[in-house]
C-alpha positions in Angstrom: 0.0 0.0 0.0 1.4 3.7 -1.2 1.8 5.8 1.9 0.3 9.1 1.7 1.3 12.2 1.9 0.2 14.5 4.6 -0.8 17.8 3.0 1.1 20.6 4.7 -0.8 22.9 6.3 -1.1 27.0 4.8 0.5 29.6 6.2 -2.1 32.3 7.0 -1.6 35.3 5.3 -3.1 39.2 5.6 -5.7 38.4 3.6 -7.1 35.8 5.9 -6.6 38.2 9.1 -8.9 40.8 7.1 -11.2 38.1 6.1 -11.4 37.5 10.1 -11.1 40.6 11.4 -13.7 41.8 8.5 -11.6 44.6 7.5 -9.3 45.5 4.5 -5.7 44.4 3.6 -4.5 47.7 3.8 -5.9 48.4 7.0 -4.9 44.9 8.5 -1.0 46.5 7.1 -1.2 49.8 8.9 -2.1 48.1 11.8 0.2 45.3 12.2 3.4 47.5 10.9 2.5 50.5 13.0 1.6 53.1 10.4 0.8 56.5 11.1 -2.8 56.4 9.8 -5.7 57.0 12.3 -7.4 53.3 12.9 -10.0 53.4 15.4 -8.7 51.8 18.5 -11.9 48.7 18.4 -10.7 48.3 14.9 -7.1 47.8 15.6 -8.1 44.9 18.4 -10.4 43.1 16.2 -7.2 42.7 13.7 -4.8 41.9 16.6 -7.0 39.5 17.3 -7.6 38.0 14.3 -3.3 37.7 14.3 -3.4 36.0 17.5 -6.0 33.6 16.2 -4.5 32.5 13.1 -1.3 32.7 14.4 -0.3 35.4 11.5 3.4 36.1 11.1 4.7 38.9 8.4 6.7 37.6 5.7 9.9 39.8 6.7 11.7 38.6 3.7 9.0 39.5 1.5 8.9 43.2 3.1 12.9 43.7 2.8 13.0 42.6 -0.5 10.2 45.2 -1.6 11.3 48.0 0.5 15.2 47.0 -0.9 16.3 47.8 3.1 17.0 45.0 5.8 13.7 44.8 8.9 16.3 43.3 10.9 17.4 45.2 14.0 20.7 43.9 15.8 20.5 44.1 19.6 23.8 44.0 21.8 23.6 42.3 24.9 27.4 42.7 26.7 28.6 39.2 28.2 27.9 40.2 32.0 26.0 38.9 34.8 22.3 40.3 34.2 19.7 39.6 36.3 16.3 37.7 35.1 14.7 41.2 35.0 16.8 41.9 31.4 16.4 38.3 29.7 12.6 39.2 30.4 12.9 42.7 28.8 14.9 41.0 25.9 12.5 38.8 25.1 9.7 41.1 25.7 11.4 43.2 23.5 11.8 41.0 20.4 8.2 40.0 20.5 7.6 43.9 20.2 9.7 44.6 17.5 7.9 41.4 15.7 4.7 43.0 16.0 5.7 45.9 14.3 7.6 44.1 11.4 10.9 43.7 12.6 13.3 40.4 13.2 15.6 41.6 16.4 18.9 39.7 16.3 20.5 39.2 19.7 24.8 39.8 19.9 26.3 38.1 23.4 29.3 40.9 23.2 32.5 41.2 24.9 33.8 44.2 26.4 36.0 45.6 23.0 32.7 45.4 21.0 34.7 44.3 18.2 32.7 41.4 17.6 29.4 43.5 17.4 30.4 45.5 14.7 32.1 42.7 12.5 28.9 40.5 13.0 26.5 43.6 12.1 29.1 44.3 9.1 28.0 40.6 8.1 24.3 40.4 9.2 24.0 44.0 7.7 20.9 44.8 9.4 18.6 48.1 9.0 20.0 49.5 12.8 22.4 48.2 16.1 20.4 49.0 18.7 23.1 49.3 21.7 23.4 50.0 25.3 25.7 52.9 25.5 27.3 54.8 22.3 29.9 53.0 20.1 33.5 54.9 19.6 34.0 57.1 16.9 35.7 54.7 14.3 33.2 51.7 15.2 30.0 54.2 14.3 32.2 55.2 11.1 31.9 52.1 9.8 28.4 51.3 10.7 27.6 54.3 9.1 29.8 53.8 5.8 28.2 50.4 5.6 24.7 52.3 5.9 23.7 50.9 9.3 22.3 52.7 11.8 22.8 53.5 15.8 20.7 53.6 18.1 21.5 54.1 21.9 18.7 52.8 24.5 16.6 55.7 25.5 17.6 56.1 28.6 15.5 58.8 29.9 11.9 56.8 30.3 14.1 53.8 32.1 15.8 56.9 34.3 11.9 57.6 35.8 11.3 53.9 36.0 14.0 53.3 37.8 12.9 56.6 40.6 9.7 54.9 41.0 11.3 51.6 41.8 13.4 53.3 44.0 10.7 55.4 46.0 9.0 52.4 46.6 11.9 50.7 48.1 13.0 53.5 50.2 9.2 54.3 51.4 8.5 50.9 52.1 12.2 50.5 54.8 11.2 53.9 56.0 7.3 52.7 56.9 9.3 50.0 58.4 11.2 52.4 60.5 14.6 52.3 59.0 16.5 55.6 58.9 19.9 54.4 58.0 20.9 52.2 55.6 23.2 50.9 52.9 23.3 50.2 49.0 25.0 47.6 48.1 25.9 46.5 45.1 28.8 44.7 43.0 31.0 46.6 40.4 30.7 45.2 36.7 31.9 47.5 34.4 29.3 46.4 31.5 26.6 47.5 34.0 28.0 50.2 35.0 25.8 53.2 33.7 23.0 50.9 35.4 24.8 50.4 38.6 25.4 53.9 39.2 21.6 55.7 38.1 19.9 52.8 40.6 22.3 54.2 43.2 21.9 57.9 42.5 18.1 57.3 42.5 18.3 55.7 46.1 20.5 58.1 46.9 18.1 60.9 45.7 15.2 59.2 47.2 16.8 59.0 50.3 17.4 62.2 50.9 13.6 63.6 49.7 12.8 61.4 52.6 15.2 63.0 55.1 16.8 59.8 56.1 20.7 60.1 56.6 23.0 59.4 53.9 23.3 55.9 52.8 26.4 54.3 52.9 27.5 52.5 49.8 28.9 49.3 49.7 30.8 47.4 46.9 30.2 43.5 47.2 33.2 41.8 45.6 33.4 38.6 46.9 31.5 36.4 49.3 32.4 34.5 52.1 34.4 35.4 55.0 35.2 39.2 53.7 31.9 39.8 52.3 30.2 38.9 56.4 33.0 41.2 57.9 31.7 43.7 55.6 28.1 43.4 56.3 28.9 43.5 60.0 30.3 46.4 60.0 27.7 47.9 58.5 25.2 46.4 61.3 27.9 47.8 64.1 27.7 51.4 62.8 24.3 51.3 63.1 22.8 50.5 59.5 19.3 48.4 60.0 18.7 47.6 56.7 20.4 47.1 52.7 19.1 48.1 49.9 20.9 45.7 47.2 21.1 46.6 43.6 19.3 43.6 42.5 17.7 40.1 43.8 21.0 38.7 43.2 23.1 41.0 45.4 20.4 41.1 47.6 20.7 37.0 47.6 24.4 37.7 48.3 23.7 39.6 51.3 21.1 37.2 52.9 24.6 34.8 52.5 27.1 37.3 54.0 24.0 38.0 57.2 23.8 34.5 58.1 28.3 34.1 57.6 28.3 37.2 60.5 26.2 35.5 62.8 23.3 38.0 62.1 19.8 37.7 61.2 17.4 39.0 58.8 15.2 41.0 59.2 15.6 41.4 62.7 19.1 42.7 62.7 19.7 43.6 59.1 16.6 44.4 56.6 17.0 43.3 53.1 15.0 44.5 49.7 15.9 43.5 46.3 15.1 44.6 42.7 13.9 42.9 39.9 11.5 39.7 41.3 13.7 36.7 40.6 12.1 33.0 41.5 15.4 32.6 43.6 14.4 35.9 45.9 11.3 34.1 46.2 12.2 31.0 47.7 15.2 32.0 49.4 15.4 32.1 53.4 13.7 34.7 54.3 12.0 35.1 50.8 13.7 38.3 49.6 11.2 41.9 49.6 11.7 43.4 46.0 10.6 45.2 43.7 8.9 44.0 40.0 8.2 46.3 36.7 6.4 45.0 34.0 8.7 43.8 31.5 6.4 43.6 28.6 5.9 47.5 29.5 9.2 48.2 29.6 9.7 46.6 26.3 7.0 48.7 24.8 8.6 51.5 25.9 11.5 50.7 24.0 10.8 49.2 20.7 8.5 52.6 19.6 11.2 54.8 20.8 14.0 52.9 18.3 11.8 53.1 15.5 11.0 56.6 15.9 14.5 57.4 15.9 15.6 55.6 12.5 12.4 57.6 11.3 10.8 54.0 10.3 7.0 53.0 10.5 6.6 51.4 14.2 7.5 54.1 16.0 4.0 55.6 17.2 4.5 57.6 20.6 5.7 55.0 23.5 4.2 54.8 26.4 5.5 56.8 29.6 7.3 55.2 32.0 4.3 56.4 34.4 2.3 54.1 32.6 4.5 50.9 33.2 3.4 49.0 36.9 6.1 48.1 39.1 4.6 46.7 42.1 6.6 46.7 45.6 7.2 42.6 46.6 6.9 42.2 50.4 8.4 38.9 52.0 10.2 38.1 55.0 13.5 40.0 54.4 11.9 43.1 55.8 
């Protein structure tokens, strides 16, 4: 007996979302590549929908070839330790730029960047979308080779990270700590990261008229790291705020190595909402933005800057829940 085949199922195509959604091609395009035209808002769900439904995915291919100009946007991720919180954004982010039309790339770089540039100098894509500028020479040759720059906007992720820090800060005050520590490891890919999160505590600290914070840099753990932290407790800190869940983590360590305890005699809050903070002992207090937020912040904001349909107005980083985490550690 012959064996039959088993007939491959279509791919949906635009035509089928407008059949769905009951609307035209054209409109099921402006909507689903971000154009600037005016589509009524129960219009624009009713084609989402319809996507979601059929499982629609743009032909990207089919786009760069008519447009003659690569939909492929290169992101840099430097090889550091992040926390969850960015693998979450990254991917939140991707998904974004897919909506719009747009294949995001993701570059693991070293600290020389070298690699990034060769690989977008390869990949040619339509724009490098990178965490802080490129030297000189390296955005010469992007440029020559007619690929764009585009530097995270920062300023949105600067009130974001305020927010996050007012709620820490408000929440140990409630608590009735006056004086406290950051603490926080030095990484020099994070660095623009590691210092605005400490010059928002900072700042926040201060509007709430407690005393200075110390700041502590967390290099190592073990015995040094408990000395450190006791030190802390004997000149009358009562509670750390830690850069992120995983510092914070590192601190619950170097408590217990000094003989201490948390929260009784040191407090602890985190940043970020990792499943580790969760189930450590005491669960860690945090902090948790919306990542898919965060990422719609940021996919709008690069498209408007290479001038490219997709970048309607983002929405503010008042708009985008963070939500204060409170477990044991406080």
């Amino acid at each position: 007996m012959a064996e039959q085949s088993i007939p491959s199922r279509r791919a949906p195509t635009s035509t089928d979302v407008a059949r769905l959604a009951g609307v035209s091609r054209s409109t099921v395009s402006f909507v689903l590549n971000g154009a600037p035209q005016t589509i009524p808002e129960v219009t624009r769900q009713a084609v989402f929908r319809a996507a979601r439904m059929l499982d629609y995915r743009p032909n990207l291919a089919a786009k760069s070839l008519a447009e003659g100009s690569s939909r492929v946007i290169l992101l840099e991720l430097p090889a550091a330790p992040y926390g969850a919180m960015t693998f979450r954004v990254m991917a939140e982010l991707i998904a974004a730029l897919a909506a719009r039309g747009y294949a995001a790339s993701v570059h693991l770089d070293t600290s020389t960047r070298h690699s990034l540039v060769a690989t977008a100098l390869q990949l040619r894509p339509r724009a490098v979308l990178v965490n802080q500028p490129l030297g000189a020479d390296d955005r010469q040759r992007l440029v020559d080779a007619g690929i764009d720059t585009v530097v995270v906007p920062t300023e949105a992720l600067r009130d974001l990270e305020m927010r996050g820090s007012q709620l820490r800060i408000g929440h140990l005050r409630d608590r009735g700590h006056r004086r406290i520590a950051i603490v926080e490891r030095p990484i020099a890919e994070l660095d623009g990261a590691i210092v605005g999160r400490r010059q928002s505590v900072l700042a926040t600290a201060r509007d709430a008229g407690m005393d200075e914070p110390a700041v502590l840099s967390l290099t190592e753990l073990g015995v040094p790291a408990a000395a450190a932290v006791r030190r802390l407790w004997e000149d009358g800190i009562t509670a750390i705020c830690a850069f992120n869940d995983d510092i914070g983590l590192a601190v619950l360590r170097a408590i217990a190595d000094a003989g201490l305890r948390c929260p009784d005699d040191l407090a602890v809050i985190g940043a970020d909402n990792t499943f580790a903070g969760e189930v450590a002992f005491p669960p860690l207090t945090t902090t948790a933005p919306d990542a898919e937020r965060v990422a719609e912040m940021i996919a709008p904001a690069t498209l408007a800057a290479l001038g490219v349909e997709g970048g309607e107005e983002s929405p503010a980083a008042s708009d985008v829940a963070i939500e204060l985490v409170v477990r044991g550690s406080t």
